[in-house]
Each structure stands twice: as structure tokens, then as C-alpha cells.
N, C-alpha and C positions, 0 to 999 in steps of 0.2 A: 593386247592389253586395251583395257578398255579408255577412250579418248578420256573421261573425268580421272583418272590417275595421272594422266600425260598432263592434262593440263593442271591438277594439281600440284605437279611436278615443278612445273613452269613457277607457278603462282606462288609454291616457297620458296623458290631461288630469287626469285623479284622481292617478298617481301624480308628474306633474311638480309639480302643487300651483298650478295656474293662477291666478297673487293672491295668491300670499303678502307676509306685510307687506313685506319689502324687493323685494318683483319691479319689473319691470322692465312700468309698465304698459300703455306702448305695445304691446311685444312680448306684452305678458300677453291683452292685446284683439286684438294681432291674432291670434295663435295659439287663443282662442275663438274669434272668426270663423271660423277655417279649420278646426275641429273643426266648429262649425254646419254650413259648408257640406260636409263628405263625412259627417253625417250625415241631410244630406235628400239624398243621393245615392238615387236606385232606390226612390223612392217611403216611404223612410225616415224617418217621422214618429218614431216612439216613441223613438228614441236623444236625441232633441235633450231629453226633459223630464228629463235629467240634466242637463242646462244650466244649467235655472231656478233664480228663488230658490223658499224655500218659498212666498208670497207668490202669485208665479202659479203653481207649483205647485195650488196650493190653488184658486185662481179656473180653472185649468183641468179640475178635478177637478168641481168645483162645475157646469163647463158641460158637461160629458159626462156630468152624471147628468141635468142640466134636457133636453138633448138624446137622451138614450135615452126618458126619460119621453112628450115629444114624438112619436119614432119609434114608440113603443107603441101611443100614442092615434092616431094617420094613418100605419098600417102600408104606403098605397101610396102616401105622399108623402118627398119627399126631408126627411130632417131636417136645421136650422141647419149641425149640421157634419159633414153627410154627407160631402163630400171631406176628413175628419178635420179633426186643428187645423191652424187657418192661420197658420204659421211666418212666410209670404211674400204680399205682394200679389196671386200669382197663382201658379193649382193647378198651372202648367206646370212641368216641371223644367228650367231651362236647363242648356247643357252646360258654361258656366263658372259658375263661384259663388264670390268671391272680397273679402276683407275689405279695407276700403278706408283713406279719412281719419278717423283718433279725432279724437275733439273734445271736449276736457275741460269739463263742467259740473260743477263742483267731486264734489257728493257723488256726482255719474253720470258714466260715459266711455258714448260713442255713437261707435259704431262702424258705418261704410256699411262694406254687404254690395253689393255690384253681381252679375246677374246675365245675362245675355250671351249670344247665339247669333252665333257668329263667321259675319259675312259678313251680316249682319241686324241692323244698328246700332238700326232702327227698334223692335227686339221687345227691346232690354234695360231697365234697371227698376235702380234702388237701393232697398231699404230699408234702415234703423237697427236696432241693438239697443241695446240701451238696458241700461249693464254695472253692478251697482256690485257692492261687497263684500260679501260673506256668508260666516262661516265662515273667513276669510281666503283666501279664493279669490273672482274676480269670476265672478257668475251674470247671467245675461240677465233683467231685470225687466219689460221689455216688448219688442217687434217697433215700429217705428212705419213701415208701411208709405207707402213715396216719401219724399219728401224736403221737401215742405212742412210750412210750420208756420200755424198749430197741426199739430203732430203727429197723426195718428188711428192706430188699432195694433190688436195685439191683445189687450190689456186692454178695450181700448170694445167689442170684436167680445164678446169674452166676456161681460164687463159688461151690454150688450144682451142677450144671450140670457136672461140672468139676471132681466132684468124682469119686472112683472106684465103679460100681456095686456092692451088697453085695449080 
């Protein structure tokens, strides 16, 4: 996809004000959703960390410095997030990518993402985003890859990284 659609993408969610106090927050999650998914269209990682709260923001920052450090020290080994940050349960990109049922947990809305290869029921996958407010707009706080609970995402994926070796 070409980067001026990703960033155009970007640029209406900033200026529609996705969350503001009187929105509409069904509509407000789903329309994030469908921003997330055309920007991990075409291998489009960097657009979605306008998404975030500061929050993972920050924990993802924190894993791509512990990650380069890594990469330094075992220059002919793959580093933790060598297929960049994992937005999604898997590196694949499906050809549908589409926001599903919210489910209000009071201070969070979770929003399933389903992800789909038409004609290949077996190869599609949900994950959660996990929304709340920041700034008066909802930001994505976590990924919680599948649809089990306990939940596991990508907060624990970074979090790990971030440990001491043992």
C-alpha cells in the first residue's frame, strides 16, 4: 500500500478526533479498527504506533532499544523482533483485516480484529485491541493475541524482552 494512503489514514483519524468525550464509542472502536487494519496493509508496521497510548508507546520504544542492543552483540542471529513489532498473532498479512464485536470492560473497549484468507477458513485468527481513552481519543493499550483468556498480547511479548537473562 502505498505510504500517502497510510498516512492519509493516519491524518483522518487525527482530524475526525476518534474519542472524543460525546462520540459515539462503538463507532469510535470500530473506525480504529479499520484504521489499524489498512495500516498494516503492505507490510506497514510504523503507521499503527500513532495508535498507541503513550504507555506502549514507551514499552515499545524501551523493546527496540533492548532489541538493537541484542542484534549488536549476535550480529548473525535473528533479533526478538527481527520481523518488527508484532501488532498481530502472526507475521502473515491476510487479505481481509476487519474490526469486529466491542466489548465494553468499563475503563477498556476490546475490539476483535478477525483476519481471513477468503476460501481458507482454516488460516483465519482474531485478535483484540484492547482501546481506552487518552487525550480524549481512544488509543490501542494492548494487542491481546486470539481470543483466550487469560489474555497474552503484546505488552507480555515486549515485557519479556525486557527482562534480565537468566
Amino acid at each position: 500500500m502505498p505510504r500517502i494512503v497510510q498516512c492519509l489514514a493516519v491524518a483522518a483519524m487525527l482530524v475526525s478526533g476518534v474519542g472524543g468525550a460525546n462520540a459515539d464509542t462503538e463507532a469510535d472502536a470500530r473506525q480504529l479498527g479499520e484504521i489499524f487494519c489498512t495500516l498494516g496493509k503492505g507490510g506497514g508496521q510504523f503507521g499503527r504506533m500513532y495508535l498507541v497510548t503513550r504507555s506502549l508507546t514507551q514499552a515499545i520504544n524501551d523493546a527496540q532499544k533492548k532489541n538493537d542492543e541484542i542484534a549488536a552483540a549476535q550480529p548473525d542471529e535473528k533479533p526478538p523482533l527481527g520481523d518488527g513489532i508484532p501488532y498481530q498473532s502472526f507475521p502473515d498479512e491476510a487479505p481481509v483485516c476487519a474490526p469486529g464485536k466491542l466489548t465494553d470492560k468499563g475503563r477498556e473497549q476490546v475490539v476483535e480484529i478477525t483476519y481471513s484468507f477468503p476460501g481458507m477458513a482454516d488460516a483465519s485468527w482474531t485478535d483484540r485491541l484492547v482501546l481506552i481513552a487518552e487525550d480524549g481519543r481512544l488509543r490501542i493499550d494492548d494487542v491481546w493475541f486470539g481470543t483466550s483468556d487469560p489474555p497474552e498480547g503484546l505488552r507480555k511479548i515486549l515485557g519479556d524482552l525486557l527482562k534480565p537473562a537468566k
